[in-house]
C-alpha positions, -999 to 999 in steps of 0.1 A, spaced: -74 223 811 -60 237 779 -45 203 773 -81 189 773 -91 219 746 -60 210 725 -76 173 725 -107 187 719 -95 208 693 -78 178 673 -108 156 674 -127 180 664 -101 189 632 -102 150 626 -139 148 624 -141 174 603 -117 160 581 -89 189 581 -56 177 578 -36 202 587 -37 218 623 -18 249 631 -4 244 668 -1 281 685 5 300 715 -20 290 745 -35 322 740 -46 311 707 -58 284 724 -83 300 742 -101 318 716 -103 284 701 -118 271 730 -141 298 728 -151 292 690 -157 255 694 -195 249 702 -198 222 725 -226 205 704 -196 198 678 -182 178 705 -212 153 711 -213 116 706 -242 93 704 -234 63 728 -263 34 732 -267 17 762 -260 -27 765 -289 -27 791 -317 -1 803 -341 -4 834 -378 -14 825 -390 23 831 -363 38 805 -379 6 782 -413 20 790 -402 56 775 -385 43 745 -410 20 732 -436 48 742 -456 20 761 -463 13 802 -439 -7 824 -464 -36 828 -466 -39 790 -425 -46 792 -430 -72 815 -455 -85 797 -437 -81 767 -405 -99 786 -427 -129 793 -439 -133 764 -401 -135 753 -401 -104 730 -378 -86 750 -342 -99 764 -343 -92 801 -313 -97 828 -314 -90 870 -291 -68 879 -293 -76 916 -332 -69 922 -334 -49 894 -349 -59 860 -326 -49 830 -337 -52 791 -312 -51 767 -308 -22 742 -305 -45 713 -338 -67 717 -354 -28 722 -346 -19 686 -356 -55 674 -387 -52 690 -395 -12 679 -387 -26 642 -410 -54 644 -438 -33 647 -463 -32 621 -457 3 599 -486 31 605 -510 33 579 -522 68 579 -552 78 555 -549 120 547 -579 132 559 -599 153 533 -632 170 544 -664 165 526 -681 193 512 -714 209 534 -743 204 520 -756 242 515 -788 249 530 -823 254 507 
């Protein structure tokens, strides 16, 4: 365990950009364990393929719109046995492709005052 925190530890160092790591007695180890925050330790990995249900969420859209959007060869789909797979890649190809929002600021008329 304090092997994995001494890796921990280094990658974190690294990512940081510090070049110099003071290596110290395992009890020193654990209060560094305890300092590091375990969001510092996160890493953003996407996925080569995704069900049609996880495509549904991302694109903010219903599972028979990815089929239909698979048909209509938008999408890059693959069976994975008896399951339907779209790729991650032809997802952010197809999220860019859409049209940007055109969003007017709303701005209230004045009331007419009553006589």
């Amino acid at each position: 365990m304090k092997a994995l925190i001494i890796v921990a530890a280094v990658a974190v160092a690294v990512f940081a950009g510090i070049s110099e790591i003071a290596f110290a007695t395992p009890h020193s180890v654990d209060l560094l364990a305890a300092t590091i925050p375990a969001a510092a330790v996160t890493v953003n990995i996407e996925p080569l393929l995704v069900s049609v249900a996880e495509a549904a969420n991302i694109l903010a859209s219903s599972k028979s719109e990815i089929y239909q959007r698979i048909a209509r060869g938008e999408l890059d789909a693959v069976n994975d046995g008896y399951r339907t797979k779209i790729t991650f890649a032809s997802l952010k190809r197809c999220a860019e492709s859409r049209p940007k929002a055109r969003i007017k600021l709303y701005v209230p008329r004045p009331r007419a005052r009553p006589p």
